[in-house]
C-alpha positions as CSV (number, residue, x, y, z in Angstrom):
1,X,-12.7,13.9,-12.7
2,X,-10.7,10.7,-12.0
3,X,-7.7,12.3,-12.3
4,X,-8.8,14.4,-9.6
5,X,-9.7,12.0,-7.2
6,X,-6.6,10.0,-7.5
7,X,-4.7,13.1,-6.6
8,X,-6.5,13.4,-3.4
9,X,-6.3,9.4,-3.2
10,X,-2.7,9.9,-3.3
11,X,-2.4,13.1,-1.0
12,X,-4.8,10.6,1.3
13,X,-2.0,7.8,1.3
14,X,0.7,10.4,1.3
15,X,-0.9,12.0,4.7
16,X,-1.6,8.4,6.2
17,X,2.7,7.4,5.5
18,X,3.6,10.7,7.0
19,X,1.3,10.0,10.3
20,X,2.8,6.9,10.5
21,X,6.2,7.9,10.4
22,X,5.6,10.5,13.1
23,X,4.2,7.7,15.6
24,X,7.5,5.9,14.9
25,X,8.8,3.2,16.9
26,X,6.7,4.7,20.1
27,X,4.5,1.9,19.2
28,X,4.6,-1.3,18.1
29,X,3.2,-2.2,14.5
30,X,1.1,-4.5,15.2
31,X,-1.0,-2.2,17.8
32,X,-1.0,1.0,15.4
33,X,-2.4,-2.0,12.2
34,X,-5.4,-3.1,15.1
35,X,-6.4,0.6,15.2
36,X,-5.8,1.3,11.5
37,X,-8.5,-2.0,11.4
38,X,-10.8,-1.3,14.0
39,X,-11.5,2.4,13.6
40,X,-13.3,2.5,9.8
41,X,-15.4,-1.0,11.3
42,X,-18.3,1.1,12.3
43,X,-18.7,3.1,9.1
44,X,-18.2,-0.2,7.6
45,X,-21.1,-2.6,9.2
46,X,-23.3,0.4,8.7
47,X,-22.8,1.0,5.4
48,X,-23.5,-2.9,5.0
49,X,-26.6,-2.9,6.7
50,X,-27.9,0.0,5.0
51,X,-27.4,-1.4,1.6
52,X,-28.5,-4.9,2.5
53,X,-25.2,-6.6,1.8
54,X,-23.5,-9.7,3.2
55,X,-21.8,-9.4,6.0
56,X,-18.9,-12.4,5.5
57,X,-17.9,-13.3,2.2
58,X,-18.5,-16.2,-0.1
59,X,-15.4,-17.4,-0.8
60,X,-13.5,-17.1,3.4
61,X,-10.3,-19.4,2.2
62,X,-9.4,-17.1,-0.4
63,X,-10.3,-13.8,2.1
64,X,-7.8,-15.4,5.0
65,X,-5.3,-15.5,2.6
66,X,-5.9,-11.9,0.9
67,X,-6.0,-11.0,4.8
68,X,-3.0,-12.5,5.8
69,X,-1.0,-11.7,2.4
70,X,-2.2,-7.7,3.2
71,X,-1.4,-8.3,7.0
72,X,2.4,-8.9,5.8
73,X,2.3,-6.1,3.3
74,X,1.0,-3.4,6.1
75,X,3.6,-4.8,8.7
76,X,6.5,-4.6,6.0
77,X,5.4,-1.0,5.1
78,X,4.9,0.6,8.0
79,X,8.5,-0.8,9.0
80,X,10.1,0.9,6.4
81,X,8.1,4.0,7.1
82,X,10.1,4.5,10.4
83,X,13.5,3.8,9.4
84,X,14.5,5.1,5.6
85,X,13.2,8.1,4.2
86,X,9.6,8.5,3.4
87,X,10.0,9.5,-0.3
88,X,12.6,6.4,-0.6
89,X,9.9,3.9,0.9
90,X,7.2,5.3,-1.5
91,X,9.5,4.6,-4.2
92,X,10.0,1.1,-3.5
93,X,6.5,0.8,-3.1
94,X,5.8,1.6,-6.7
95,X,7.6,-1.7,-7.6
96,X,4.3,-3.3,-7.0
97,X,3.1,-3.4,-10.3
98,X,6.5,-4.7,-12.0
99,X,6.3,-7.7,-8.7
100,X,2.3,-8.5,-10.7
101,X,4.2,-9.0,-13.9
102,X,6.5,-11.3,-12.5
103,X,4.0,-13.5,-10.7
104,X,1.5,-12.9,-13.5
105,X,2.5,-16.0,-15.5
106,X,2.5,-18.5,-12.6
107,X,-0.3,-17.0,-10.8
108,X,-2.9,-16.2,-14.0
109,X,-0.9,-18.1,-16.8
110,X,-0.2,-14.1,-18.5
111,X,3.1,-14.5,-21.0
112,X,5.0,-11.5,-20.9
113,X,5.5,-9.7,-23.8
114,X,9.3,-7.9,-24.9
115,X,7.9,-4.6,-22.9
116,X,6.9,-6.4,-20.3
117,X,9.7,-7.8,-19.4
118,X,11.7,-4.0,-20.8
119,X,9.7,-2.7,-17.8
120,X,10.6,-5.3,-15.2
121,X,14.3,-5.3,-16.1
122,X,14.2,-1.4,-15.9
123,X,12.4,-1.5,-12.7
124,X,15.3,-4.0,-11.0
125,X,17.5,-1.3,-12.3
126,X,15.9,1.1,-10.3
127,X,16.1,-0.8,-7.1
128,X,19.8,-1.6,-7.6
129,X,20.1,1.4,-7.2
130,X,18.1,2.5,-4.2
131,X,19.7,-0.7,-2.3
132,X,23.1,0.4,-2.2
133,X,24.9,-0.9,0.7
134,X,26.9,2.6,1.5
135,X,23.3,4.3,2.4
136,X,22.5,1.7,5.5
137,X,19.2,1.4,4.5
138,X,19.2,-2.3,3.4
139,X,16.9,-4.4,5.9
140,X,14.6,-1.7,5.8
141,X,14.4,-1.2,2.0
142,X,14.0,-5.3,1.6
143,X,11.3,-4.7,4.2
144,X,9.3,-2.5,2.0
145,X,10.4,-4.7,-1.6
146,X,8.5,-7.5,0.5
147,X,5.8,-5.4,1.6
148,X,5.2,-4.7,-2.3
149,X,5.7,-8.1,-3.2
150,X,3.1,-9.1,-0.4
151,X,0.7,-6.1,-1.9
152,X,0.8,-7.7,-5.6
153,X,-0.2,-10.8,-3.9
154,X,-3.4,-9.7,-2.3
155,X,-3.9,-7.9,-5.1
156,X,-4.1,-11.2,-7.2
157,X,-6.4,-12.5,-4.6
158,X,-8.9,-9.5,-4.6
159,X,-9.1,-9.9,-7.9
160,X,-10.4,-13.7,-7.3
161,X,-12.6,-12.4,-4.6
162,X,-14.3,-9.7,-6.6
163,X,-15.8,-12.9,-9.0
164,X,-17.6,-13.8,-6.0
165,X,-18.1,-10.9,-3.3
166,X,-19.3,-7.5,-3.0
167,X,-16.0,-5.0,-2.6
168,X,-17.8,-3.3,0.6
169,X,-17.9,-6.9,1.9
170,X,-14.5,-7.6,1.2
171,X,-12.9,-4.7,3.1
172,X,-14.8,-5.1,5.8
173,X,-13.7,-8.8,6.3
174,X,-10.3,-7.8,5.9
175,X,-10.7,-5.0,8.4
176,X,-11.8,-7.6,10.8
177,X,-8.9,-10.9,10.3
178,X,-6.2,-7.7,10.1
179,X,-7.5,-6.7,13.8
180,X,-7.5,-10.1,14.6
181,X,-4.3,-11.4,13.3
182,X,-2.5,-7.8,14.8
183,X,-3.8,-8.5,18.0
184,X,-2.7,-11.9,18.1
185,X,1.1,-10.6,16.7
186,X,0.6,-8.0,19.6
187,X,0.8,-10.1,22.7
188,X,1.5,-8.2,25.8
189,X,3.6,-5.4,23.9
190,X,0.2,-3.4,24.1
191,X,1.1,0.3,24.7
192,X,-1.4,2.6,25.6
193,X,-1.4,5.7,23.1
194,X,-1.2,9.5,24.5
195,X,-3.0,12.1,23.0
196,X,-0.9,12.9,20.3
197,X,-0.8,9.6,19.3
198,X,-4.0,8.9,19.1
199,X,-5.1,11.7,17.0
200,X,-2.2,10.4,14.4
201,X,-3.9,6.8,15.0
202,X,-7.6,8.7,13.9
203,X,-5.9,10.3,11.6
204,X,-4.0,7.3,9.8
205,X,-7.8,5.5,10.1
206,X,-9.4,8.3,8.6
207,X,-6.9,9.0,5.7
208,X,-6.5,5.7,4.5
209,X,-10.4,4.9,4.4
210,X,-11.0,8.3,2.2
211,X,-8.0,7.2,0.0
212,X,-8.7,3.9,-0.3
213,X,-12.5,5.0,-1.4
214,X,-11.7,7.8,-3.6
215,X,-9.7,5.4,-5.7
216,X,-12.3,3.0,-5.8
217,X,-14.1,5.5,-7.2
218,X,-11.7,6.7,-10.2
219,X,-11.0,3.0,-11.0
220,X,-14.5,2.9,-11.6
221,X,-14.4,6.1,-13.8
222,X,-12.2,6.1,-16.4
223,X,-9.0,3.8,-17.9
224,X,-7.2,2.3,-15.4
225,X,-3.6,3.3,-17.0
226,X,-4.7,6.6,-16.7
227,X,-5.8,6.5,-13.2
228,X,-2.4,5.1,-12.1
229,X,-0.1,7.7,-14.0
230,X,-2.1,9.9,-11.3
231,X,-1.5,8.0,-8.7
232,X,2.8,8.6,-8.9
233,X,1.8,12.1,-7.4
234,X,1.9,10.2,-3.9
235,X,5.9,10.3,-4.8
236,X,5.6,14.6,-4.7
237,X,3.3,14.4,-1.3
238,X,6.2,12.1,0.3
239,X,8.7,14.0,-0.7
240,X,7.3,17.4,0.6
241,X,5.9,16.0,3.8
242,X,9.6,14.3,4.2
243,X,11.7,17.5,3.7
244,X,9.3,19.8,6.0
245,X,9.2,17.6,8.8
246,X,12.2,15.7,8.6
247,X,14.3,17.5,6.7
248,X,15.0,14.4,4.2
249,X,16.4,14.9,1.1
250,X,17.0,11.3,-0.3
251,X,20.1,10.7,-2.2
252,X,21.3,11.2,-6.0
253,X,20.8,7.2,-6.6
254,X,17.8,6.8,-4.8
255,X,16.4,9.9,-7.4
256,X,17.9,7.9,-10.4
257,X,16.5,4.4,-9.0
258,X,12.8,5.8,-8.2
259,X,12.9,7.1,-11.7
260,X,13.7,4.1,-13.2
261,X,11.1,2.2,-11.0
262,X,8.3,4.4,-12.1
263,X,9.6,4.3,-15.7
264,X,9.4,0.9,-15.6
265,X,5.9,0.9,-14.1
266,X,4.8,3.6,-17.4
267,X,6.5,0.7,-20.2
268,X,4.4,-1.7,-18.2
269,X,1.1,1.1,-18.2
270,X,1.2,1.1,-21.8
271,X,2.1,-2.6,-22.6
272,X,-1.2,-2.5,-21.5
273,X,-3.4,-0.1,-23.3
């Protein structure tokens, strides 16, 4: 059953990139991450006061960063999204895990083991690979390795939060300093959506909440190495929803690259184990 519910995680995610992409540069990043933040808020402070949860967190120091850490990860992404090839972007974002094992010893004093560092060396491979200067797609792929590398961060400090606060708690907060923070980054670039645009917006808010949930819920269910080897099939989503409506076919080297990235990722999976 987890397996199950991380392929419709990832067909979530997969949906939400694509949407993305089709709003493009029509509006600016910062105004399409407010209503990514401020749409799921309702379903959000309900589902808080329902259960009788906090509504602000414990530990608020640690939340700002998460919040500003994620802020940077969703600007980098969705930067990418609109100007390299949506399977190429996901690929790059799979480098998040390798990015934990190299913070992990400074951040949670982890030593890397030989396959450990196998997988990271094998993953740098990968992206090699996919930066090649003669494709054009350098500022844009950086933009995404920083985006991951922003990710792993949060993720360090979600992992400090969930000591102390409830995870319902925690998103909503997030949801909250994100709209804050993008509306601040926003200034007077405010653009006001048509109708096609906000149905992607709805749909971008909608997507990522389910996704975001369901995989909540097969973390929860079963071994977390085998809930991530589900979650690659974002990388078969992308790379339909990129051919049929963008007719993108990513290059020979950026095949070999993302293959090395997620083989690198599956040395790490079972370093693990």
């Amino acid at each position: 059953m987890s397996v199950i519910l991380m392929l419709i995680a990832s067909a979530c995610f997969a949906t939400m990139a694509a949407m993305i992409k089709g709003i493009g540069s029509s509006l600016p990043i910062p105004e399409i991450i407010l209503f990514r933040s401020i749409m799921p808020l309702p379903f959000f402070f309900g589902f808080l006061w329902l259960r009788k949860k906090k509504f602000i967190v414990t530990a608020w120091k640690t939340l700002v960063l998460r919040a500003l850490f994620g802020f940077l990860a969703i600007s980098g992404f969705y930067y990418a999204l609109t100007h390299i090839p949506l399977a190429v972007s996901v690929f790059l974002g799979k480098t998040q895990p390798l990015i934990l094992a190299v913070l992990a010893p400074w951040v949670v004093g982890e030593k890397p083991s030989a396959s450990v560092w196998l997988a990271i060396g094998t993953g740098l491979a990968g992206i090699v690979l996919i930066l090649d200067p003669s494709l054009g797609w350098t500022a844009a792929a950086w933009a995404s390795i920083g985006a991951a590398t922003a990710s792993a961060i949060a993720h360090l400090l979600v992992r400090k939060l969930n000591r102390t606060d409830d995870p319902a708690t925690i998103v909503t907060n997030f949801f909250v300093i994100t709209a804050l923070l993008s509306s601040i980054f926003m200034g007077q670039s405010f653009i006001m959506p048509d109708r096609t645009e906000w149905a992607l917006l709805a749909g971008v808010a909608l997507f990522s909440t389910i996704g975001q949930y369901l995989m909540t819920l097969a973390y929860r269910m079963d071994y977390a190495p085998v809930v991530a080897a589900a979650s690659y099939s974002s990388i078969v989503f992308s790379v339909l929803y990129g051919y049929l409506f963008w007719n993108e076919i990513p290059p020979a080297s950026a095949w070999t690259g993302g293959l090395l990235i997620i083989a690198g990722s599956f040395i790490l999976l079972r370093s693990r184990i």
